[in-house]
Structures are given as structure tokens and as C-alpha cells.
C-alpha positions in Angstrom: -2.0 28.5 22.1 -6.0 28.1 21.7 -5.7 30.9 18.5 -3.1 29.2 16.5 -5.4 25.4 17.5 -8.2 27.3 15.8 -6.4 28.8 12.8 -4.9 25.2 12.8 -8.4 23.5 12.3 -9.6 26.0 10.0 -6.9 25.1 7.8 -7.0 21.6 8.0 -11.1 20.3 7.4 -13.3 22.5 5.7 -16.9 21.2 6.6 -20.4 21.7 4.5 -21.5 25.2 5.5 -24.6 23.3 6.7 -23.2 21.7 9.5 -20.7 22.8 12.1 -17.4 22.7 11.5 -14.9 20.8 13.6 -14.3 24.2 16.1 -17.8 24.1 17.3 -18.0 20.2 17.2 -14.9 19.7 19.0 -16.0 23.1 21.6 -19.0 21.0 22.5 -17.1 18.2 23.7 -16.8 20.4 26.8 -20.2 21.5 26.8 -22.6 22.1 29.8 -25.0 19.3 28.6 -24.3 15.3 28.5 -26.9 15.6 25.1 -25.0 18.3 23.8 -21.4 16.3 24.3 -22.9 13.2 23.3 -24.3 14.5 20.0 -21.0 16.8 19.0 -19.0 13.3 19.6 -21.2 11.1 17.5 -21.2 13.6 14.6 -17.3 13.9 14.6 -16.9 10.1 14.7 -19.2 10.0 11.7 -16.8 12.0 9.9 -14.1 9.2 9.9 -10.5 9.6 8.8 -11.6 13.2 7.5 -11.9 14.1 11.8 -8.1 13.3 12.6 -6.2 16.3 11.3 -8.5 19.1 13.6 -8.5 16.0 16.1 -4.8 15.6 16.8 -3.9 19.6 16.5 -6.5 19.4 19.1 -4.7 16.5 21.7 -3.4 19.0 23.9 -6.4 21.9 24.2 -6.5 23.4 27.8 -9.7 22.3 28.5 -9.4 18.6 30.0 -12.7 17.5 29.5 -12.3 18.3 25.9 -8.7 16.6 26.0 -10.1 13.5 27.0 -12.6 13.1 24.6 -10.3 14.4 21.7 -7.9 11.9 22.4 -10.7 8.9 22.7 -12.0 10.5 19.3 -8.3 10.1 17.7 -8.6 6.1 18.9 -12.3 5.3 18.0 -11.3 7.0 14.8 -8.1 5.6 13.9 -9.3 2.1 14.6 -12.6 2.6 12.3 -9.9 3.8 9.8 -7.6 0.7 10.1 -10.9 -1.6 9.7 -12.4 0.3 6.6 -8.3 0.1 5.2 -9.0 -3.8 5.0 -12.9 -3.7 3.5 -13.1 -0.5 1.6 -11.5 0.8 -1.3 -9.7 4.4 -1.1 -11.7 6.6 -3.8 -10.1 8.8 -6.2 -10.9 12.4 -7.3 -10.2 12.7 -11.0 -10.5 16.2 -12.4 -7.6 16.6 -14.8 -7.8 17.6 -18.2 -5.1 18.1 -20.5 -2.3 18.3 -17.4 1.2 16.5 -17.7 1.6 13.0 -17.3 3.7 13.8 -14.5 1.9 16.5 -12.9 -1.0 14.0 -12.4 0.7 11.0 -10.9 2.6 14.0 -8.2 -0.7 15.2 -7.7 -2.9 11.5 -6.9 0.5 10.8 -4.9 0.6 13.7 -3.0 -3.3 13.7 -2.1 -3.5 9.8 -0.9 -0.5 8.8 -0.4 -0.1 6.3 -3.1 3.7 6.0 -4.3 2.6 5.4 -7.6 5.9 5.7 -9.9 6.5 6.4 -14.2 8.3 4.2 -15.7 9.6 3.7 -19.3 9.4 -0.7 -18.3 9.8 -3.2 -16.2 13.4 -3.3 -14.3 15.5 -5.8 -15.5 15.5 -9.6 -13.5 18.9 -8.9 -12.4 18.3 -4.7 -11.7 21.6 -4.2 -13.7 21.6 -0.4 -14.5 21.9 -0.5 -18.5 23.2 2.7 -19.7 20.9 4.4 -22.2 21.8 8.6 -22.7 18.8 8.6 -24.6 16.6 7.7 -21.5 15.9 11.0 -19.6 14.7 12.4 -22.7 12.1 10.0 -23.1 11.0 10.0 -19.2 11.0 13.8 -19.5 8.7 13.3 -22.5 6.7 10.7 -21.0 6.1 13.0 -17.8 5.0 15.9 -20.2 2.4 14.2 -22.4 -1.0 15.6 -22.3 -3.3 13.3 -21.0 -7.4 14.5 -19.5 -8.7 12.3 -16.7 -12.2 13.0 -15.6 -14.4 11.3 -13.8 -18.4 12.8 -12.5 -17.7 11.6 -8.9 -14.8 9.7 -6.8 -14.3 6.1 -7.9 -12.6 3.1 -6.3 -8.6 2.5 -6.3 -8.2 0.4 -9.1 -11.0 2.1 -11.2 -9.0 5.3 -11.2 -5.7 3.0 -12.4 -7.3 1.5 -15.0 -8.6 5.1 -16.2 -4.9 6.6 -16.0 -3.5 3.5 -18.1 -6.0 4.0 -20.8 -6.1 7.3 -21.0 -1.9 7.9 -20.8 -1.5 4.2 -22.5 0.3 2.2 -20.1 0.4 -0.6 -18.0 1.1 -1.6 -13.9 3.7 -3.8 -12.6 1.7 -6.7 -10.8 4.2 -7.2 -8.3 4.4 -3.6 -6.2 6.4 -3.2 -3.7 4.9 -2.8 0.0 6.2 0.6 0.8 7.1 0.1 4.2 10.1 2.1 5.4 13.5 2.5 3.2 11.5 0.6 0.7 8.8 3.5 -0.2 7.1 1.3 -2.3 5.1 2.3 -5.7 2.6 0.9 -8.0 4.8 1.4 -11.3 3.3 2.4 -14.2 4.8 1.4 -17.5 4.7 3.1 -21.1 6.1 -0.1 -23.2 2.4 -1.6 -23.5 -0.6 -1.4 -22.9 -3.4 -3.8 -21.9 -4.0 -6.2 -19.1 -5.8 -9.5 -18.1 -9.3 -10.1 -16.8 -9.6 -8.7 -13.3 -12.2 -9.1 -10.5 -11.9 -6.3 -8.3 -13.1 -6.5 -4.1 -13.2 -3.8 -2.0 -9.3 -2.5 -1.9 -7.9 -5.8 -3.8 -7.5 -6.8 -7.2 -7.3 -10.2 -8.7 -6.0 -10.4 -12.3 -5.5 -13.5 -14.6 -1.8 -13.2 -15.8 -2.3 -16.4 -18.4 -3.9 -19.4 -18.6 -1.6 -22.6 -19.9 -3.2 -25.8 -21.2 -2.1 -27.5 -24.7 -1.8 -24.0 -25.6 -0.9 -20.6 -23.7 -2.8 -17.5 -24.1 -0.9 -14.5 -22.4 -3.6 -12.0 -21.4 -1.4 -8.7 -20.3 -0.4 -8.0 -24.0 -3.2 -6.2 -24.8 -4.0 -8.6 -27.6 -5.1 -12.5 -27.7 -2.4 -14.6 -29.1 -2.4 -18.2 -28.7 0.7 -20.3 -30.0 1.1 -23.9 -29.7 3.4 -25.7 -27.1 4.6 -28.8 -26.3 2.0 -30.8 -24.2 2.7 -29.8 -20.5 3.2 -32.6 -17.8 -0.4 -33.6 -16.9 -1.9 -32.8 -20.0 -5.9 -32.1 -19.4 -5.2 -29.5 -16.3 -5.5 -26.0 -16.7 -3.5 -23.8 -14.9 -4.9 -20.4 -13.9 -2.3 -18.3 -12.5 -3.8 -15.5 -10.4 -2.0 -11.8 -9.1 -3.3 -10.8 -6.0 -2.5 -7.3 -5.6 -3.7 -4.4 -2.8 -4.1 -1.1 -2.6 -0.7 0.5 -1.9 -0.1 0.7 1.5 -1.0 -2.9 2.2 0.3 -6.1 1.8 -0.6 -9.5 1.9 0.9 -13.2 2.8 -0.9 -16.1 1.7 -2.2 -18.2 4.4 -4.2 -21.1 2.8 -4.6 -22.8 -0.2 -6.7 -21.3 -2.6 -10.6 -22.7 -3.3 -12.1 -22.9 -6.3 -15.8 -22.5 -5.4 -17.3 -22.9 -9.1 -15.8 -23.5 -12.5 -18.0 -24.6 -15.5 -17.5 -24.0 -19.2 -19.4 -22.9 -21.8 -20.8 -26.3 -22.4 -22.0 -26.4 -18.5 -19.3 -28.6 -17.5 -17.5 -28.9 -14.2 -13.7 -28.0 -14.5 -13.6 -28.4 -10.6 -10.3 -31.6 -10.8 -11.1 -34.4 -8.8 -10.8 -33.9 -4.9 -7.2 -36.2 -4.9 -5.9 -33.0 -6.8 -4.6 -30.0 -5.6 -7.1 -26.6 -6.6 -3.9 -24.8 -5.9 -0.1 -26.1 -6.8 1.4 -22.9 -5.2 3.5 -23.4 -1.8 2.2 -20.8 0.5 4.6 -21.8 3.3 8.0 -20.5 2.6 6.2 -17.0 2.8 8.5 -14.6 4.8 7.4 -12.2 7.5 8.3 -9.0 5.5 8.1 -9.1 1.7 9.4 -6.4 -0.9 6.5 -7.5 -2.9 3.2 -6.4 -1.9 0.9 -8.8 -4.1 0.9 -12.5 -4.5 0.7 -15.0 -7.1 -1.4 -18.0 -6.7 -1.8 -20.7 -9.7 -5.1 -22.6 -9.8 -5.5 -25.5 -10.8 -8.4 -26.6 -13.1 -9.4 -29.6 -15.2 -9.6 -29.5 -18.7 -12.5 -30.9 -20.7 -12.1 -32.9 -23.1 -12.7 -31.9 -26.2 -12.1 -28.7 -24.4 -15.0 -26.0 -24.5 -14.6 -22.5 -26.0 -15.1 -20.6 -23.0 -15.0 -20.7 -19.2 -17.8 -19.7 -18.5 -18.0 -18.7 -14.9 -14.6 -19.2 -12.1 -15.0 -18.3 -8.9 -13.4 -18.8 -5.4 -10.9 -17.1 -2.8 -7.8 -17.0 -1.5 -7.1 -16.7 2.1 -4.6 -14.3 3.4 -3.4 -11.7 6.3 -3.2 -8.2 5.2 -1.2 -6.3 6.8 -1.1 -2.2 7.2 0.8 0.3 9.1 -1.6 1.5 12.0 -3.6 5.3 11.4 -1.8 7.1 14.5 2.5 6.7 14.3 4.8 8.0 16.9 5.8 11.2 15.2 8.7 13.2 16.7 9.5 17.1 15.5 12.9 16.7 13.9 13.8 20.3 14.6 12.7 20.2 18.3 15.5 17.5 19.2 18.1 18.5 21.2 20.4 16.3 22.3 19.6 12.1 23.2 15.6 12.1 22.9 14.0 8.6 23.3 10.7 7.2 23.0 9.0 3.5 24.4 6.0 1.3 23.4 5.4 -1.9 24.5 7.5 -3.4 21.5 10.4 -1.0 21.5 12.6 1.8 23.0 13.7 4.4 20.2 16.4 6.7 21.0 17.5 9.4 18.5 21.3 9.5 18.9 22.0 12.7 16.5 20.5 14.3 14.2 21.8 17.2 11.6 19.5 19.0 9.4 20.3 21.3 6.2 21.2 23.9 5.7 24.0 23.4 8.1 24.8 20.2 6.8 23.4 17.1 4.6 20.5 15.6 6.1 21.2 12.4 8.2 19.9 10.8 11.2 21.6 8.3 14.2 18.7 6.1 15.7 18.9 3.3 18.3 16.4 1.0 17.9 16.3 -1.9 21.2 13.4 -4.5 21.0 11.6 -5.8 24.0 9.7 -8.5 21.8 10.9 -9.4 18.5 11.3 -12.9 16.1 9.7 -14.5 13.5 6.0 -15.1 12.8 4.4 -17.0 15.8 2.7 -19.8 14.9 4.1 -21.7 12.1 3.9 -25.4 11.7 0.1 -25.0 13.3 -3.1 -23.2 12.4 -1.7 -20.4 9.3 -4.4 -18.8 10.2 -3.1 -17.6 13.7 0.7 -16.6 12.7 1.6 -12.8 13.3 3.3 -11.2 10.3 3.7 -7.9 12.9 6.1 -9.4 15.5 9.3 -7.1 15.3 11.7 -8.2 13.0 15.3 -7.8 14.1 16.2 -7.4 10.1 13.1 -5.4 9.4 12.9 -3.0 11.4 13.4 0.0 9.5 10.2 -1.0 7.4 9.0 0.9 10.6 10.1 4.5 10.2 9.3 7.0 7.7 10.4 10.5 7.5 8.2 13.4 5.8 8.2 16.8 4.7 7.0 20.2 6.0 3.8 19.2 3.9 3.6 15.7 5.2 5.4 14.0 1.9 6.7 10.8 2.5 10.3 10.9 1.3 12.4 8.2 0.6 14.7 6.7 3.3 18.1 5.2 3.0 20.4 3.7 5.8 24.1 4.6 5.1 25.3 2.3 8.0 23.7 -0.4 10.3 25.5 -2.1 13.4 24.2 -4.6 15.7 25.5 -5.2 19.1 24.1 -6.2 22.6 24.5 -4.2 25.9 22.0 -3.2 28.6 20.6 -6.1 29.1 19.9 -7.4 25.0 20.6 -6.7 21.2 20.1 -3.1 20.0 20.1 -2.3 16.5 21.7 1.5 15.6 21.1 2.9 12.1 22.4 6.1 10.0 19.7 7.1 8.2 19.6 9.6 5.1 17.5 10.4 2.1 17.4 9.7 -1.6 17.2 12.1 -4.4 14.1 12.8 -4.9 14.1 12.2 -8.5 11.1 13.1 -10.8 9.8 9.6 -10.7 11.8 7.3 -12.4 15.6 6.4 -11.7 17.0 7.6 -15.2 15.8 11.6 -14.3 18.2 14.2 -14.9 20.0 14.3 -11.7 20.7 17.9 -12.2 16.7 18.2 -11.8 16.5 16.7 -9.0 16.1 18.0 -5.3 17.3 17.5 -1.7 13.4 17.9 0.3 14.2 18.6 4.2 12.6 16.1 6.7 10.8 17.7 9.2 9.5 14.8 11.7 10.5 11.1 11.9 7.8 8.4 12.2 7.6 5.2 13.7 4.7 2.9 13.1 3.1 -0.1 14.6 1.6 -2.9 12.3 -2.1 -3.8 12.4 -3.2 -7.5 10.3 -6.6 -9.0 9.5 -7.1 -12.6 8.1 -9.7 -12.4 5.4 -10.5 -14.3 2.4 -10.3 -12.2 -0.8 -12.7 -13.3 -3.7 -12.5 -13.6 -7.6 -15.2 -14.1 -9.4 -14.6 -13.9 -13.7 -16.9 -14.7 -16.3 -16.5 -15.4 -19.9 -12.9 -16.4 -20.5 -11.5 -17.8 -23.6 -10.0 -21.3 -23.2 -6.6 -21.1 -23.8 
């Protein structure tokens, strides 16, 4: 047991050969002296997220005095995680050069979890599947162009984005999906176009400008300025600013509050902040579900035109409050393989029980699971303070957004449900799902289903939600009027 924890940690965290490595750190957990515990804990909570591989093959050592610690570690740890998640953005290793397409986006999903997806364009608004035999060629061909990404150092999320789409010429959805549950969610990338409107990037969200309408309309994602004449809009003299607030993936957001123009001044030096009897923000916020497919939001602002209008806005800034919410660091993970008959699991939320489950190669993968809340309902709150409504009460329709299966390698694979029943019994309503998994197609729905692969889950998942209020900034300079 204590040989295959060690060859466990060895394998997991490699540590500077300057300092100790997480065996000796987390051996003196249990040392003789309260300075050398103290010290040994200190130094593996500075090592953040980075700590809770060797720190969770290490929940069970023998010692007990170690296990406590360890398993104090793994919740100091996770919740510095789940904080940075909101204020910091996740930073990107870039070291490809002349690689496939393809091979890079597996490789950036596979290291941090991203879900980012190739595609040839947007989806159609009504996701009819249009028949085009041509298409896996040119998906194949877009996964194998050459394409060198480099960078000296790590850099922020939506830096290393914005160096994939120039360097493979596309372009990202601004509307991802969340990526909770069946829905895996994915940033999709796009080779129809390329360029993208002015951004203002905070910690792990981005703000884009999708176009600006006035007497005329200027659409910024084209990758070129073009500005046609229109009829005069209702209102004439306003300028709408509509913005796309989109996270990292692996978050996602609900708009809590109006959004406040702090400073708005043209080239000229003049105010475009409208009178206080207007609106800064014409977009309802309040009709804003629990659960979402859509990660991001879209807020319009509102602005006055001058008149005659300036060149340039020179300066807009302001926020947008909203609650971000994230899946919590440390799931309920249970060893598919180690089931044997009924297995259940509580939290204070929940009671899980796994009904069946059959595994290849013996059969196709699928999974029975009885899901039977002790709290669950809409977001508390509404009608009052937006500020104080939970977006992570258990929702009786959303609660496979909870469970995730992976991979031998920890790969988060792509859930379905095959059949869903709801009945009551036992004292409430329980919810029982037949889960399965998709094709895991080479990232794009139009691959060569002959190419494709069945990956075998190894554990199931079930997460908690975690939410912060925050207000997330923008701040552009030097805009052309539209």
C-alpha cells in the first residue's frame, strides 16, 4: 500500500530538484517537531492546485496524523483553487511548431481541460443536419494543417485563443456552451473567417464588442471595417453597444444587474454618458434561467450619440454585474469497475445510488443511476436583492449537469442519457437515468464515423456547484464611431 502511494506521487508532481518533493513534504506532516509539520504544510499549500494529485493518492496513508493533515490540505487547497478559478486566468503552455491543427487543440484539451472544439462554422439557427459528403474531407484537412504556436512563457486563457486563431486563421463562437454534464461544452473554433471585435480582457473573462449600431452599423467580427447605411433606428441619437461576456470554459455566468457605464467620452472630449432618465442597459437580465447551455452573456449598452457625431470613442468603460458559477475542485468520484451490485452515495443535497452498471468489453458501455434530492428548486431569491439568488440549488431538470464520467487518463468524455423517468416513492421524487457515451468523434460532428472510437469510462463523478457575485469590467479605447 505505502510503495504503490509513493510510486503514485512520483508519478503525478514532479517538483524543482531544489526543494523537496511532495514524499518528503507530505512525510513531514507526521514529523517529530510542530516547526517541522508546520513548515512542510505551509510549503505544500503554497503549491496550490499543483498539490492535489500526490494530496488525494495520499487521503488514506496509514499514518493518521499524516491523514488528517492530508485531508485538511486537499480542503484548504481546493477552496484556494475555486477562489483563484473566479480571479485568475488559467495560463497556457504553447510549444508547438509545425504540429496538426488537430493534434494541438487534443493536446491544450487534454492538458486543462478546455473542450475546445474545430469546426468548419457556426451551426445552423435551427441545428438541422445539412448533408454535405464533401464535409469530412475538409474537417480532416482542417485538423491536419500545419500550424507553429510558440510562446517564451505561459500566457493567460484568452491570450493563447487569440494566438491559435491567428496563427490557424479562425475565429470563436461567442456564445460557448457551459460544459456541465451531458452538455460537455466547448469553445468552438471556426475556419469560415477570421477576425474579431475589440476585446477588454479581466482576469478569466473576456468582453468583446460584437457591433456598434447608430445611423449606421459597423460589424466588428468580420475581420474588416464595413460600414453601410441603414434606415434611422427608433431613437435616433443613441448608440447601442452590444457587449459578449464570455469565461473561461468551465464557468458560466448569469447576469445579475444592469450594466454601468462608468465613462464614455469621444474624441472631441464629450460625454456619451445618456441622461440619467435613460436606461445604460436595454437588456432584460431577469428571465435568466438557473442552468444555461450558453456560457457567456450578451449585454447591449446603451450610449448617447453626439451630435454631429465624433470620429472616435475615445475611452468606454464600466462593468457588468454577474454570478459565476463553477463546478467545485474535489467531486464525489466512484471507481466504475469496483461496483458490485446497488452502491450508493449521500451529501447533504442528494442520495446517489448506482442501480447497474455494464462495462465493455462484455457489453456497450451504459450506466442506471438514481438520483433522489433532499433540497432542490429554482433560484432562491428572485423578486428581491439579484444579488443574493443561488444559481446552485439542485435542479430537478438539471441534474445531470452534475455528473461526468472520464477515462483511465482522466478525459472527460461526453455523456448521453438514453432514458429518464421520474417518479416519487420513499418519502419524495427520485429521478432515474440510463446513461451512455457519445462517439468520440475527432472534434467536429461531420468526422468519419468509421474513425471514430468507443473510450471506456473508468469512474463516474458527481460535482457540487460553487458561485461568486463579482462585477466584471471592460475598459476599450479608441473605437471608431459607427
Amino acid at each position: 500500500m505505502i510503495v504503490s502511494f509513493l510510486a503514485m506521487v512520483m508519478l503525478v508532481l514532479a517538483c524543482d530538484e531544489n526543494e523537496p518533493d511532495m514524499v518528503t513534504l507530505i512525510g513531514r506532516l507526521g514529523a517529530d517537531t510542530s516547526e517541522e509539520r508546520i513548515a512542510a504544510y505551509k510549503a505544500i499549500e503554497r503549491l496550490g492546485g499543483a498539490a492535489l494529485p500526490a494530496l488525494r493518492a495520499a487521503a488514506d496513508a496509514s499514518d493518521p496524523l499524516i491523514q488528517v493533515k492530508v485531508r485538511a490540505l486537499i480542503d484548504s487547497v481546493g477552496h484556494q483553487v475555486e477562489n483563484e478559478r473566479f480571479t485568475r486566468p488559467t495560463l497556457i503552455r504553447l510549444g508547438f511548431r509545425d504540429q496538426p491543427l488537430g493534434a494541438i487543440v487534443d493536446a491544450l484539451n487534454d492538458r486543462h481541460d478546455l473542450g475546445l472544439a474545430l469546426r468548419l462554422g457556426p451551426e445552423t439557427r435551427q441545428r438541422r443536419t445539412v448533408f454535405d459528403a464533401d464535409e469530412p474531407r475538409r474537417l480532416k484537412a482542417l485538423r491536419d494543417r500545419a500550424v507553429t504556436l510558440e510562446a517564451a512563457g505561459p500566457v493567460p486563457f484568452w491570450e493563447a485563443v487569440d494566438r491559435l486563431c491567428k496563427a490557424a486563421a479562425l475565429r470563436y463562437d461567442v456564445s460557448p456552451q457551459t460544459g456541465f454534464g451531458t452538455s460537455r461544452g466547448s469553445l468552438v473554433l471556426m475556419a469560415d473567417r477570421t477576425g474579431r471585435g475589440p476585446v477588454s480582457d479581466s482576469g478569466p473573462f473576456r468582453v468583446q464588442i460584437t457591433w456598434a449600431q447608430s445611423d449606421f452599423e459597423r460589424s466588428f467580427p468580420q475581420g474588416h471595417d464595413v460600414a453601410h447605411v441603414r434606415v434611422h433606428p427608433p431613437g435616433a441619437g443613441d448608440l447601442d453597444v452590444p457587449l459578449a461576456i464570455i469565461p473561461e470554459p468551465g464557468l458560466a455566468l448569469h447576469q445579475i444587474g444592469f450594466a454601468k457605464v462608468e465613462e464614455a467620452v469621444d474624441d472631441q472630449g464629450r460625454s456619451m454618458i445618456p441622461p440619467a432618465s435613460k436606461p445604460q442597459d436595454s437588456t432584460p437580465f431577469s428571465d435568466q434561467g438557473d442552468f444555461t447551455n450558453r456560457a457567456s452573456i450578451h449585454v447591449n449598452v446603451r450610449l448617447r450619440a453626439p451630435d454631429p457625431p465624433g470620429a472616435m470613442i475615445r475611452r468606454l468603460r464600466g462593468m457588468v454585474p454577474v454570478a459565476v458559477v463553477a463546478k467545485r475542485s474535489e467531486p464525489i468520484v466512484i471507481p466504475l469497475k469496483e461496483i458490485t451490485g446497488e452502491w450508493w452515495v449521500s451529501t447533504p443535497e442528494m442520495t446517489l445510488t448506482i442501480d447497474e452498471v455494464s462495462l465493455p468489453p462484455r457489453a456497450e458501455f451504459s450506466l442506471s443511476v438514481t438520483i433522489r434530492p433532499t433540497r432542490w428548486g429554482r433560484s432562491t431569491g428572485r423578486g428581491t436583492d439579484p444579488r443574493k439568488r443561488d444559481f446552485t440549488v439542485h435542479d430537478q431538470d438539471r441534474v445531470v449537469t452534475r455528473l461526468e464520467l472520464r477515462d483511465a487518463n482522466g478525459r472527460r468524455l461526453k455523456l448521453a442519457t438514453r432514458g429518464h423517468t421520474r417518479d416519487a416513492g420513499g418519502g419524495g421524487f427520485y429521478d432515474r437515468y440510463r446513461l451512455t457515451i457519445q462517439r468520440d468523434l475527432e472534434n467536429g460532428p461531420a468526422a468519419d464515423p468509421k474513425v471514430s472510437t468507443m473510450p471506456i469510462p473508468s469512474e463516474l463523478r458527481y460535482y457540487e456547484f460553487v458561485q461568486r457575485v463579482t462585477d466584471i469590467p471592460f475598459d476599450f479605447r479608441d473605437l471608431a464611431m459607427p
